[in-house]
N, C-alpha and C positions, 0 to 999 in steps of 0.2 A: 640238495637245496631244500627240500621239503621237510627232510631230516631236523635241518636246520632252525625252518621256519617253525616247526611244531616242536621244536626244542625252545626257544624261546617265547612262544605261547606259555608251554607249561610254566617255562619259571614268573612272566606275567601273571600267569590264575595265581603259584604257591606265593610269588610276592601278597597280592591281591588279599588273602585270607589272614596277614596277620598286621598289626599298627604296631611303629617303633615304639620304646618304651616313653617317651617323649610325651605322643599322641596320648598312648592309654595314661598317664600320669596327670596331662593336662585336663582327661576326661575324667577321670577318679576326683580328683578336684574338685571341678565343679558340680558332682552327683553329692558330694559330700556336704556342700554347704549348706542342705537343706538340714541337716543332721549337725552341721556344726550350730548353726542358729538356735536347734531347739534345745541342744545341750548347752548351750551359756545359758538358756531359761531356765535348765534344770538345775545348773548349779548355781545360781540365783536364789530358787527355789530351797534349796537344801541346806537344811539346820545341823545335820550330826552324821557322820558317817560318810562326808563327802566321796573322798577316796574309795570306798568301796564301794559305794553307788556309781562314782563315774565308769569304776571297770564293766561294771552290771549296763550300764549304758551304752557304755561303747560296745558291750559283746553282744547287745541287742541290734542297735544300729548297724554295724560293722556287719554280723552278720544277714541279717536281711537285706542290707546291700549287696551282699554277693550272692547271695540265693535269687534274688530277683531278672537279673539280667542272665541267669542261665536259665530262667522258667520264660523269659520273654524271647529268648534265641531259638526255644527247643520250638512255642509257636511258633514265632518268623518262619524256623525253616520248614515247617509244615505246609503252607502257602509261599514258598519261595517262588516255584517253579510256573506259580502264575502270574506273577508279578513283577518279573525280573525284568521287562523292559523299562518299567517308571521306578523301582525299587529306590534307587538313589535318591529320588521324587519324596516318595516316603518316608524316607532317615531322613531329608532336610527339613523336612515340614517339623517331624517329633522334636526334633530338636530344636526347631524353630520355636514353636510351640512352648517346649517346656521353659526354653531359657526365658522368653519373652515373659510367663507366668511367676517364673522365679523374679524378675525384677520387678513386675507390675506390686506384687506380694511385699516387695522391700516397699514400699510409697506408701501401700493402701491398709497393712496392715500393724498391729500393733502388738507383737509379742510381750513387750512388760505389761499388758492390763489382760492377759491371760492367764488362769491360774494352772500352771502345771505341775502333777502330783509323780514328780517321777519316781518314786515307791513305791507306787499301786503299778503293781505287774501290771495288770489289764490294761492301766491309760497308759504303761510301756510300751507292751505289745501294741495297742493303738500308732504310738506315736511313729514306733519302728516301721509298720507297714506304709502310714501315711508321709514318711521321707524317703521308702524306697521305690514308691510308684514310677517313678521317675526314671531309676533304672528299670525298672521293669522294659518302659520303653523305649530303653536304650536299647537293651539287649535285644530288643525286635529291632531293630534299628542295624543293630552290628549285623543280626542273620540276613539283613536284606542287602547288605554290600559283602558277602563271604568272608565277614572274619570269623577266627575262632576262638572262642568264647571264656576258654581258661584262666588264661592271664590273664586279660581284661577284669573276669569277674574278683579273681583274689586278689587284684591290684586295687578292685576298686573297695572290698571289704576291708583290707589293711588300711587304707588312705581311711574310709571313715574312722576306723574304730580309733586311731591315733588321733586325728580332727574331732571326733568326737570326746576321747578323755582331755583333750587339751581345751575343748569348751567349756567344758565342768567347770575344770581347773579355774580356766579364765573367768566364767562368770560365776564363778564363788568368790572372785577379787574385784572382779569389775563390774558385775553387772551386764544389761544386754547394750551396749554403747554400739560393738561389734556386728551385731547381727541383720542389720540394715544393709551395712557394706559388706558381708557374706553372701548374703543372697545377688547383692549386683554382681560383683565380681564372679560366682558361681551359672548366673544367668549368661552374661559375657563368654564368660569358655564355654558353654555350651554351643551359644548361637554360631560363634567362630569356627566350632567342628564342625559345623552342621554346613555352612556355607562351604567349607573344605573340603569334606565327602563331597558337596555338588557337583564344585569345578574342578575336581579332580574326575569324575564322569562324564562331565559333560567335553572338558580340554584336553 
């Protein structure tokens, strides 16, 4: 009987440590809209060489999205082991947090009377690190409910860098018309994961 019981324990914890691909996809989503938004600015922005600026784009974006949530997991799990009774606690709030700042930003802020130079590397590199903060926090997030952290992270670099060339794309035709309802719709899935981790801990 114990045999038993600690046989489905473990496969409770090995469930526990990984999100269907669903979860990680809805989450890659909305990390990405911070990155889809400022790429419609960038192709906006951009007079000559679009296409090859958007790849240079999105491998900036794309990338830093996925290096960030594995630098924020490898913290998380530094301080796991003292946290682990309110951890859940903690993923709800960042996520709380971040999505609620993602929508407050779609109201209060004004991307077209920005000037964004997306072929000055420097204001790239800028721009990359300031849309990946986000997952940073993720990724402390995921390390406080034991997932791991692989998939998640190259799920969510692919999701940007394709969201990101397809902003280019878009707002070299359109303009930023999109990028108001990127950030809600991005803030939304977050908040919804966030609430999901809880009652799935707490129920």
């Amino acid at each position: 009987m114990d045999k038993i019981i600690n046989t489905r324990k473990s496969c409770s914890i090995e469930r526990s440590k990984d999100m269907n691909i669903i979860q990680i996809l809805l989450l890659s989503i909305g990390l990405a809209m911070d990155a889809f938004a400022v790429s419609l600015a960038s192709g906006f922005s951009l007079k000559k060489s679009y296409l090859l600026w958007g790849f240079i784009i999105a491998m900036f974006f794309g990338g830093f999205q996925a290096i960030m949530p594995v630098i924020g997991w490898l913290g998380g799990s530094l301080f796991q082991q003292y946290i682990r009774n309110f951890d859940h606690w903690i993923a709800f709030g960042l996520l709380l947090i971040i999505g609620i700042r993602m929508i407050y930003e779609a109201f209060v802020s004004h991307p077209e009377k920005k000037i964004i130079q997306p072929t000055n590397l420097l204001v790239l590199l800028g721009l990359a690190i300031a849309t990946s903060i986000d997952a940073l926090a993720v990724g402390l997030s995921l390390s406080l409910i034991d997932i791991t952290i692989l998939i998640p992270a190259l799920l969510i670099g692919i999701v940007t860098f394709i969201l990101s060339l397809l902003g280019v794309m878009i707002g070299k035709s359109m303009g930023l018309r999109l990028g108001k309802r990127a950030h809600i719709f991005g803030g939304l899935v977050l908040i919804i994961i966030g609430f999901k981790i809880l009652f799935e801990h707490l129920f």
